[in-house]
N, C-alpha and C positions, 0 to 999 in steps of 0.2 A: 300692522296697524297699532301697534306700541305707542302711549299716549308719552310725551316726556316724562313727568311724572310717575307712569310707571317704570320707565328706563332708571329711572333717578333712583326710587327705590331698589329695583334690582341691584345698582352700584350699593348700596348704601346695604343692604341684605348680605351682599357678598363683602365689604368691608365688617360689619359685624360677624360675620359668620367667623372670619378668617381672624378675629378678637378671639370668640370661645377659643380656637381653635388656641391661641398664644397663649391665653388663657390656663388650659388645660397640660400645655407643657412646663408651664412654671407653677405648676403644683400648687394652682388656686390661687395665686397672686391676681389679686382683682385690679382693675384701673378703670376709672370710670368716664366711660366714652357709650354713656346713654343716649346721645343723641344721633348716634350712628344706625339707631334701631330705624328702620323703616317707619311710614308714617300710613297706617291702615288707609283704607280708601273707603268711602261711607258707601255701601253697593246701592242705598236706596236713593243719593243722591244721581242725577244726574249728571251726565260727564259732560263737560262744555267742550266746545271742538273752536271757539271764535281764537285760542290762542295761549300761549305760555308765559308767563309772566317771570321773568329769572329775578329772587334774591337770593339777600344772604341767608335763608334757610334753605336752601337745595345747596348749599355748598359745606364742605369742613372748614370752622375756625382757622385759623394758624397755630393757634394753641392746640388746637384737635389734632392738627399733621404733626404739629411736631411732639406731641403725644404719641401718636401713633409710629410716626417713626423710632422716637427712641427705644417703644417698647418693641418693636419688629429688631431691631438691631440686640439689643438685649436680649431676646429669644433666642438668633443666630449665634450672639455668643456663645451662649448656654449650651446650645447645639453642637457648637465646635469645638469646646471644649469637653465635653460629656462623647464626644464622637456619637453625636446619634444620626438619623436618617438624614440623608440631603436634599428631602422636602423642604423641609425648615426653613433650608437656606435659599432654597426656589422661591419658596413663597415670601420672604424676604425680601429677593429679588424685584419680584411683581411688584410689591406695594410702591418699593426708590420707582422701578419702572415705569411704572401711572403718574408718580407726584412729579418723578424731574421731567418728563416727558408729555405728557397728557396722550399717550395712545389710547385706542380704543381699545376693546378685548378682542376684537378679533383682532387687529393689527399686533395688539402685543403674544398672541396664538402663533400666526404667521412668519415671529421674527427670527430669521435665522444667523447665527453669531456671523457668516461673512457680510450681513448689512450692518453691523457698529463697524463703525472707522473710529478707530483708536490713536491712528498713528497720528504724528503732526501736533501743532499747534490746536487745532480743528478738529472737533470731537462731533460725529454724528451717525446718525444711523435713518436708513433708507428704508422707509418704509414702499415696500414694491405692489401692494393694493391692497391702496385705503378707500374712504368714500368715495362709492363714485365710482369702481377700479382706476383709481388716480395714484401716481407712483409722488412721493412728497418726500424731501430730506428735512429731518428734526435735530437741529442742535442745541445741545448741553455743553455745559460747563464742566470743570474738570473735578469737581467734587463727586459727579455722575460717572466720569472717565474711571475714577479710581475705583470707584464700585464697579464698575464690569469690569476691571481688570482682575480683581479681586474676587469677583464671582466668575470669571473664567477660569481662572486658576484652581478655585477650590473645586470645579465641576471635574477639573482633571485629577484631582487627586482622590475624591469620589469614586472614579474610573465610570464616568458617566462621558457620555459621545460630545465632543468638542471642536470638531473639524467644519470649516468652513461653512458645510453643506447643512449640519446638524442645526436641530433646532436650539432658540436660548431656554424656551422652559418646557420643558417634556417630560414624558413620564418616565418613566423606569425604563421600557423598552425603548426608549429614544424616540417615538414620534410626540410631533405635538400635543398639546392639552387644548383637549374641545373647551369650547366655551364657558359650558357651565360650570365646567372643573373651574378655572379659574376666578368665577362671580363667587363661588362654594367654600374656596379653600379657604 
């Protein structure tokens, strides 16, 4: 019984959350994406059930994403450079994941590297159950192509599990990442 609102904030919790986090690897380099912070809910107000109303504040600017991206990518650098842990570069991952795609978290939990189709002209990836348990294919463009080629490759040279069957974002011991891990990181 998750009101949208509170869904919204949970995305928005877990995008700040996963700022400190970028934050903290680049040794207090601050960027300012305050508006990422969650928006308290007044407990004394009553909650309306007649309906949801979608703007442009439940959503990220474009200036926000591409804020957000460049610094996610400049983290990774840093990472690959520095040879440090290949969270970095997971979580990395997730953020291009969500913006070129718009999966859900559980869908992007669930994805395992033999659903991107890489090959060909036609870049996509199968989501096998989404809302619903509804099987859906989502295509990207080749800007998105090149990033999973590129985050397949470093996951092997990581010596992190890369076969077919394996998952795309997983933890250390190769199974998937629960949910929360990924609204958290």
């Amino acid at each position: 019984m998750n009101s949208p609102t509170l869904s919204i904030n949970y995305c928005l919790l877990g995008l700040y959350s996963l700022y400190r986090n970028f934050t903290k690897l680049t040794k207090g380099e601050v960027l300012d994406l305050g508006s990422l912070r969650p928006k308290k809910e007044n407990s004394q107000t009553p909650k309306k059930r007649s309906g949801w109303i979608v703007d442009e504040n439940k959503y990220l600017r474009l200036s926000e994403v591409k804020m957000l991206r460049r610094y996610c990518k400049r983290t990774r650098n840093i990472a690959l450079k520095e040879q440090k842990e290949f969270f970095v570069i997971r979580d990395w991952i997730m953020v291009e994941l969500g913006l070129y795609t718009g999966l859900r978290v559980s869908e992007m939990t669930n994805l395992k590297i033999g659903d991107l189709r890489l090959q060909g002209e036609e870049s996509s990836l199968i989501v096998r159950k989404g809302k619903g348990d509804k099987a859906r294919i989502v295509y990207f463009g080749q800007d998105f192509k090149k990033t999973c080629m590129d985050f397949l490759k470093r996951k092997q040279i990581y010596g992190q599990p890369a076969g077919e069957e394996n998952f795309v974002l997983a933890n250390k011991s190769g199974e998937p990442l629960v949910k929360r891990t990924l609204q958290y990181s």
